[in-house]
KOLLO-45034 format. One record per residue (C-alpha): residue number from 1; x, y, z. Coordinates in Angstrom, 2 decimals, decimal comma, always signed. Example, Ala and Ser with C-alpha at 12.3 -4.5 7.8 and 13.67 -1.06 7.14 Angstrom:
<atoms>
{1; {+12,30; -4,50; +7,80}}
{2; {+13,67; -1,06; +7,14}}
</atoms>
This chain:
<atoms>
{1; {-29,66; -73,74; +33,43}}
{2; {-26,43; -71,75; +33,64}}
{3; {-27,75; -69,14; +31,08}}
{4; {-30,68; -68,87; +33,78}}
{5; {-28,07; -68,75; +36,88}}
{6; {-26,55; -65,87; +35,03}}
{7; {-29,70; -64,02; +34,66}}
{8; {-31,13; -64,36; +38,27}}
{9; {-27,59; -62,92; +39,48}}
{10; {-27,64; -60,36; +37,51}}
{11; {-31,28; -59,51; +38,15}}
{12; {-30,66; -59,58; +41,64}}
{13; {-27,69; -57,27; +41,58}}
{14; {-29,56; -54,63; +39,34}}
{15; {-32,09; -54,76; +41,73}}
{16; {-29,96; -54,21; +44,63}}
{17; {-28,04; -51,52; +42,86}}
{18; {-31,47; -49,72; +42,39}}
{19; {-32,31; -49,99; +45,73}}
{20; {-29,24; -48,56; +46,69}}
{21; {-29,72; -45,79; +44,38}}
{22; {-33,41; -44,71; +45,53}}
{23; {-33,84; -41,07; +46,55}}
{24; {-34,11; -40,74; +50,02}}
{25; {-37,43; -39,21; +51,64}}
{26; {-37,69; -36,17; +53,04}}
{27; {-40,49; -35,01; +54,68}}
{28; {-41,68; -31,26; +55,27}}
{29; {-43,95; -30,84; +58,00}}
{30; {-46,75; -28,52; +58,27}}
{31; {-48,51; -27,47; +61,39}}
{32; {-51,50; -25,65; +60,93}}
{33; {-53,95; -25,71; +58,09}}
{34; {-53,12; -28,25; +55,30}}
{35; {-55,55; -26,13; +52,66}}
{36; {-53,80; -22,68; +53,22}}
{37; {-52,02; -20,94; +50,91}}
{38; {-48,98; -21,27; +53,18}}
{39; {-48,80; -25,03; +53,03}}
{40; {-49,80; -25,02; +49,22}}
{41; {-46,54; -22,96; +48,82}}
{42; {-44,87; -25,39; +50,45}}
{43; {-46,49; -28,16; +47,98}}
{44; {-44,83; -25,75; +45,12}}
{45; {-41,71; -25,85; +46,67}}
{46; {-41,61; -29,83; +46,86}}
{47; {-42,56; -30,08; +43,17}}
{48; {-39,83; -27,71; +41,91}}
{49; {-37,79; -29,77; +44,09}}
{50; {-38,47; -33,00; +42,85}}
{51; {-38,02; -31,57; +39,41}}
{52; {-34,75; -30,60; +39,57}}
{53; {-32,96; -33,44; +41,33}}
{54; {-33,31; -36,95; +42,19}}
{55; {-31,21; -37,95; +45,17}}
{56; {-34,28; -36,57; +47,61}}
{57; {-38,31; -37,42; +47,41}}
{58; {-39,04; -34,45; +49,06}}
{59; {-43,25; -34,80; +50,51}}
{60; {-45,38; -32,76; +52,82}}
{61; {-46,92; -34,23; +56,19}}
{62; {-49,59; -32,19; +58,10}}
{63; {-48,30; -32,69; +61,75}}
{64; {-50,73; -30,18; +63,93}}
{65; {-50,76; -30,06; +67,16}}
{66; {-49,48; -27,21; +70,47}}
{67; {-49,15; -24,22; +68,26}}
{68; {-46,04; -26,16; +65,91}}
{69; {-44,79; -28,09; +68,87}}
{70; {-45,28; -30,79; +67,64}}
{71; {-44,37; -31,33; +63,99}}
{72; {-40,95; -29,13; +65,52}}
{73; {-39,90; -32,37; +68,09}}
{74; {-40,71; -34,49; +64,93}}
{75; {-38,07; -32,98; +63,64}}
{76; {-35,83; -33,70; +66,48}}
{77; {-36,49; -37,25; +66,80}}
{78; {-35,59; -37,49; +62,82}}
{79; {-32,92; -34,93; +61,77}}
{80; {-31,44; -36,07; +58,67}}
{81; {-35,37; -36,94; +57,27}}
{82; {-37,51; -34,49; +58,65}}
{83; {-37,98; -30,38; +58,33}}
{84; {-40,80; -27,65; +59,40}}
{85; {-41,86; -25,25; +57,66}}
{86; {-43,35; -22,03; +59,90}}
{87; {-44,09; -18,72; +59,90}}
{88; {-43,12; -16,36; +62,86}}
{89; {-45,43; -18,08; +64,83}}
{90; {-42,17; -20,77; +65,56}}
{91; {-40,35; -18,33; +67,16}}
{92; {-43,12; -16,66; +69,23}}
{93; {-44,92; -19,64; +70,86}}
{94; {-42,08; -20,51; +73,06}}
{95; {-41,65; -17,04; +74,54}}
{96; {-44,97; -17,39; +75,41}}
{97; {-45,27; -20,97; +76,61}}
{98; {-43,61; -21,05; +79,69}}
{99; {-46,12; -23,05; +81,75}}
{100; {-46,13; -26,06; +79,07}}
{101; {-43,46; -27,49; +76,81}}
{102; {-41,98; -26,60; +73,72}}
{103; {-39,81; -26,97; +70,94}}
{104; {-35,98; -25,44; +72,12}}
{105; {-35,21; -22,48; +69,62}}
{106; {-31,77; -23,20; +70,05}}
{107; {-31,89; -26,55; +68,36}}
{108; {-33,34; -25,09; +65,06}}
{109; {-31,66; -23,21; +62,39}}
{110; {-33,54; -22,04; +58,93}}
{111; {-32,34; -24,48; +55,95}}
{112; {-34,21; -21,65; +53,76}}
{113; {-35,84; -18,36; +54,43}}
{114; {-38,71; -17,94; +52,17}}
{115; {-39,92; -14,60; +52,43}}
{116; {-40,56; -11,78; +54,78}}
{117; {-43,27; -8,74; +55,55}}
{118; {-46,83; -10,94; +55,50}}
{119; {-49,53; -8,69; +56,59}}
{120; {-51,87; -10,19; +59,45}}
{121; {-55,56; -8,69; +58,13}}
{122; {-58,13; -8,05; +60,46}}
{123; {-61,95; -9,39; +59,47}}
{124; {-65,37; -9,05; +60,43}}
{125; {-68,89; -10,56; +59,75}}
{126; {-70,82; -8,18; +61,80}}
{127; {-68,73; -4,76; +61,86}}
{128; {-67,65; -2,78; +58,75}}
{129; {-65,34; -0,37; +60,72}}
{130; {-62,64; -1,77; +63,48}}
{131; {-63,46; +1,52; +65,45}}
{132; {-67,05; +0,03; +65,80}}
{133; {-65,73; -3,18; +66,61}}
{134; {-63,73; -2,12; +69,38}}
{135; {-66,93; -0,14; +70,62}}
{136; {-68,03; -3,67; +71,59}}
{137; {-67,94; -4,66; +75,46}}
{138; {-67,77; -7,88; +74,67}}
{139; {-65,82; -8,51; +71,31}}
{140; {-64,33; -11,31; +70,67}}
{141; {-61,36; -11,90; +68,57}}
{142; {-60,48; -15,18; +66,62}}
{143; {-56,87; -16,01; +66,44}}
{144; {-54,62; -18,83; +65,29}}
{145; {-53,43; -20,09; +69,00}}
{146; {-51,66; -18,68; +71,67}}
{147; {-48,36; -17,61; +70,30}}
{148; {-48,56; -16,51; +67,21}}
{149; {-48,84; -14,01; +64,95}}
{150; {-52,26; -13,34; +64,63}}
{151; {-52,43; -13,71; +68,80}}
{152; {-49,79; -10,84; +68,71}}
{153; {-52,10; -8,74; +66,58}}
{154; {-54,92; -9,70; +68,34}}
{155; {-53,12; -8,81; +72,13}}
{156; {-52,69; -5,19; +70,03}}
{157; {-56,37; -4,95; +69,95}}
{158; {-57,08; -5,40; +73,71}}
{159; {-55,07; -2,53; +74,41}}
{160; {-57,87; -0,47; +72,85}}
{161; {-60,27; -2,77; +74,48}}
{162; {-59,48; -4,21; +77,72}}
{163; {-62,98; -6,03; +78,01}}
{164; {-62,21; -7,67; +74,84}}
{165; {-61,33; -11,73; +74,69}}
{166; {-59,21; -14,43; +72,62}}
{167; {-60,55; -17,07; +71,02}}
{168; {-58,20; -19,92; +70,00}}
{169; {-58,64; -22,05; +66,77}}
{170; {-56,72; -24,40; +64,52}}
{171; {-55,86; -22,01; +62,26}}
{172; {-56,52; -18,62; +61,06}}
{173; {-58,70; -20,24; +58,33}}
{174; {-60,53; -21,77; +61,24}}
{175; {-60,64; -18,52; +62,91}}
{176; {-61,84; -16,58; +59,63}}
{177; {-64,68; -19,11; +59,00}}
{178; {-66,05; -18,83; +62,87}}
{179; {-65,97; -14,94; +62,11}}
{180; {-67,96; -15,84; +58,55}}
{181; {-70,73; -17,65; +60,52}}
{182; {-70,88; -14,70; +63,47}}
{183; {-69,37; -17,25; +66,00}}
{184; {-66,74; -14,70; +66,96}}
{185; {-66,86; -10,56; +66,64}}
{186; {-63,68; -10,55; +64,37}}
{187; {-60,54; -12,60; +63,47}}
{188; {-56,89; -12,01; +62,15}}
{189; {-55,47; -14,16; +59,67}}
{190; {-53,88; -14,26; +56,16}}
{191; {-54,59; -12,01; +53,57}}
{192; {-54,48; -15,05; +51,09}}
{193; {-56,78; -17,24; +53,64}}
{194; {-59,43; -14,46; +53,72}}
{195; {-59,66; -13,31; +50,15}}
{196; {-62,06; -15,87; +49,52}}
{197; {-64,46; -15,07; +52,60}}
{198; {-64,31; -11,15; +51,89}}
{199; {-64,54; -12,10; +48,17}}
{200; {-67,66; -13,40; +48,57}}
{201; {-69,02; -10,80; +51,21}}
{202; {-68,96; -13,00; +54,19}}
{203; {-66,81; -11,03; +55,83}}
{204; {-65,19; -7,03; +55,56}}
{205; {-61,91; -6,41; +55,97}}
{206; {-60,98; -4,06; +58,78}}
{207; {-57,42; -3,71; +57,94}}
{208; {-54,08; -4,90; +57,53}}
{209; {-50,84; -4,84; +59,81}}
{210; {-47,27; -3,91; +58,12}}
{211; {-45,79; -0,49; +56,45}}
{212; {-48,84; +2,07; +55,60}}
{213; {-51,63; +0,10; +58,11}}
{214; {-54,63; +1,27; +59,27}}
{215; {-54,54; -0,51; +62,25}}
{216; {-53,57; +2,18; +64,34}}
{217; {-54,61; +0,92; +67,48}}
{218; {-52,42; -2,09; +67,13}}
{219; {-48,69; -0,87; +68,91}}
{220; {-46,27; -1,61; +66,45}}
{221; {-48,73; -2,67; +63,76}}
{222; {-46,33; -1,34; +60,65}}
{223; {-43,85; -4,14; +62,22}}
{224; {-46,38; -7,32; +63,05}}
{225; {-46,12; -9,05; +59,46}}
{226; {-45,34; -13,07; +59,12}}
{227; {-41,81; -13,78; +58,10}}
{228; {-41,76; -17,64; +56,89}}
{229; {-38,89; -20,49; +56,77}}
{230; {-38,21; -23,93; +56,47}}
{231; {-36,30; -25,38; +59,58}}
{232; {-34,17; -27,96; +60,13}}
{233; {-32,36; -29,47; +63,04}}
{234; {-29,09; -28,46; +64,06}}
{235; {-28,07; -31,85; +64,47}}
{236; {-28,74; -32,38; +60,93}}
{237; {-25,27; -33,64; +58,91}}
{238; {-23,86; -30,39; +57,80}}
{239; {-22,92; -31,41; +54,25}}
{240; {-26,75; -32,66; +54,11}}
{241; {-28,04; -29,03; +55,19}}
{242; {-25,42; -27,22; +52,62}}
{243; {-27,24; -29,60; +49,85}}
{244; {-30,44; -29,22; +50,48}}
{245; {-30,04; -25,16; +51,44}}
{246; {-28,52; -24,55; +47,61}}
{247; {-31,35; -26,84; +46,49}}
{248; {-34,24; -24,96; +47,88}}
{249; {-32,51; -21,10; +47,34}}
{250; {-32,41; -22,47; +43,92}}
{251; {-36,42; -23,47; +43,62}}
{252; {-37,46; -20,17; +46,07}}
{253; {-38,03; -17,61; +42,64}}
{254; {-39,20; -19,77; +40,68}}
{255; {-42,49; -18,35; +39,16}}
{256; {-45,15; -20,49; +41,18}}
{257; {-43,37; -20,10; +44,27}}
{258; {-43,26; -16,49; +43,70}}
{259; {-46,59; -16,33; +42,44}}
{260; {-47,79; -18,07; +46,10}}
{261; {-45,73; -15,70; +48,17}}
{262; {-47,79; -12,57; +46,16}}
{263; {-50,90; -14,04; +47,26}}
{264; {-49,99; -13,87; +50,91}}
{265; {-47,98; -10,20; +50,30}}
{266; {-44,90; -12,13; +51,14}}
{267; {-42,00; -11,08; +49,31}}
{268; {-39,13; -14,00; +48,62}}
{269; {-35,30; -13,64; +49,66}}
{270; {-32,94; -15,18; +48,62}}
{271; {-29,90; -15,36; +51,08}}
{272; {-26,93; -17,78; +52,36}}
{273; {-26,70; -20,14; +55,53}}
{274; {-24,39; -17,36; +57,45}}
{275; {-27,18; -14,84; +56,55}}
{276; {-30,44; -17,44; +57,26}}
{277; {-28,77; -17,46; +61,15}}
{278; {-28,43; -13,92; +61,02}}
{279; {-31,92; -13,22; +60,44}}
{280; {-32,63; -16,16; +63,16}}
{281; {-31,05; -14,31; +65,67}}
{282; {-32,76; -10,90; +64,25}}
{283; {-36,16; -12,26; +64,61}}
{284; {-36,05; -14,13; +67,67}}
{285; {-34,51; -11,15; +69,35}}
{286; {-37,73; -8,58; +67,52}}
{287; {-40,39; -11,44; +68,95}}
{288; {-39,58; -11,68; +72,08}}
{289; {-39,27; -8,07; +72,92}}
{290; {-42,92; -7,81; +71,47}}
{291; {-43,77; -10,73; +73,64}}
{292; {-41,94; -8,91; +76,71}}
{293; {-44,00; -5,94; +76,02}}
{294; {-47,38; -8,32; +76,45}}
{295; {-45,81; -9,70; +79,91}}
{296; {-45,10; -6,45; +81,39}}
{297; {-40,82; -7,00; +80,76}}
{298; {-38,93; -3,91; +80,35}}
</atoms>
């Protein structure tokens, strides 16, 4: 009986002592599409994570929902738990909100920048040229929801047609497949998230934003590309956002990571915390002059 006393104590304390010891969740939101390219480089991300340590279980949630909103005030209400991961779009939508809520830049700050200079690529089902496109009275352009990227591209457009309209979907997958079936004239989206429609010939491509475009008619086109980053709160416990910053800079090259990022023309950085806020401050002060622009602000 004593021998068993022993045992059942010390069971009990080895399983209390593993308890203590389990990793600690954290979870990775996603806002838009959970089959894109951009949340399967997330996925990536996550298992090279999980690889290399064990103190974190690091998962992906799909949270979608007011253009990132959202998953970003999940974030909020769980600091220490709980990150985004976004493309430009994060920044832009609350420039261009200002009639509905959303997430407070100010209470973000990027725990890892992943990669800069994605191309938004302009599709059709019905036209082979954008010039014939553009020709249309009524064209209709598919976009990815008010405030981001692909809306900035697409606002480009109706400055060479002023009849044209916006059509808001989920996502720019969403957006590409309504273009597939003829539902809308054209849509923007990711080059990665469209290969597979023009691919098969469902779609042409029209053209693609960033240095050398073709997309002439789009103001500022060279500049319109997707930068992407992981954000966490900034009331996330600093020595907590120093760990897991090393720990995802250290997972951003490796070669499936990189080899995600080429399929979207994304090219990986690799750069510090003093840096990531740098570029913060860089981008939200290039978006919102491009969203000033749109608004009639000089």
């Amino acid at each position: 009986m004593k021998f068993f006393k022993h045992y059942l104590v010390a069971a009990v304390l080895l399983g209390a002592s593993t308890f203590a010891l389990a990793a600690e969740t954290i979870t990775v939101l996603w806002a838009f599409n959970i089959g894109s390219n951009q949340a399967n480089t997330i996925r990536l991300i996550i298992d090279e994570l999980n690889k290399t340590q064990d103190k974190y279980t690091f998962v992906i949630d799909n949270k979608p929902g007011a253009g990132g909103t959202i998953a970003a005030n999940a974030v909020e209400a769980k600091p220490n738990t709980t990150l985004v991961g976004m493309s430009s779009s994060f920044i832009i939508r609350p420039y261009f909100e200002k009639n509905s809520p959303t997430h407070n830049l100010d209470n973000f700050t990027p725990v890892l920048v992943q990669g800069n200079g994605s191309p938004m690529t302009v599709v059709s089902g019905k036209y082979t040229k954008l010039e014939n496109a553009l020709a249309n009275p009524n064209l209709t352009i598919g976009v990815s929801g008010i405030g981001s990227v692909s809306h900035l591209a697409a606002n480009g457009l109706l400055q060479a047609n002023k009849t044209a309209s916006i059509v808001n979907f989920k996502s720019t997958v969403d957006a590409t497949t309504a273009a597939a079936g003829g539902h809308v004239d054209v849509a923007v989206g990711f080059d990665a998230d469209v290969a597979p429609f023009v691919d098969s010939g469902k779609v042409d491509m029209l053209g693609r934003t960033g240095p050398g475009t073709q997309l002439k008619q789009i103001p500022d086109a060279d500049k319109l590309t997707a930068n992407y980053a992981i954000f966490a709160s900034t009331a996330m416990d600093p020595e907590r956002f120093r760990e897991i910053h090393q720990l995802m800079v250290a997972v951003n090259t490796k070669p499936a990571v990189v080899a995600s990022y080429k399929r979207d023309l994304l090219t990986p950085v690799t750069i510090g915390p003093e840096q990531s806020r740098t570029w913060y401050t860089t981008e939200r002060a290039f978006w919102k002059r491009q969203v000033d622009k749109i608004n009639g602000v000089k």
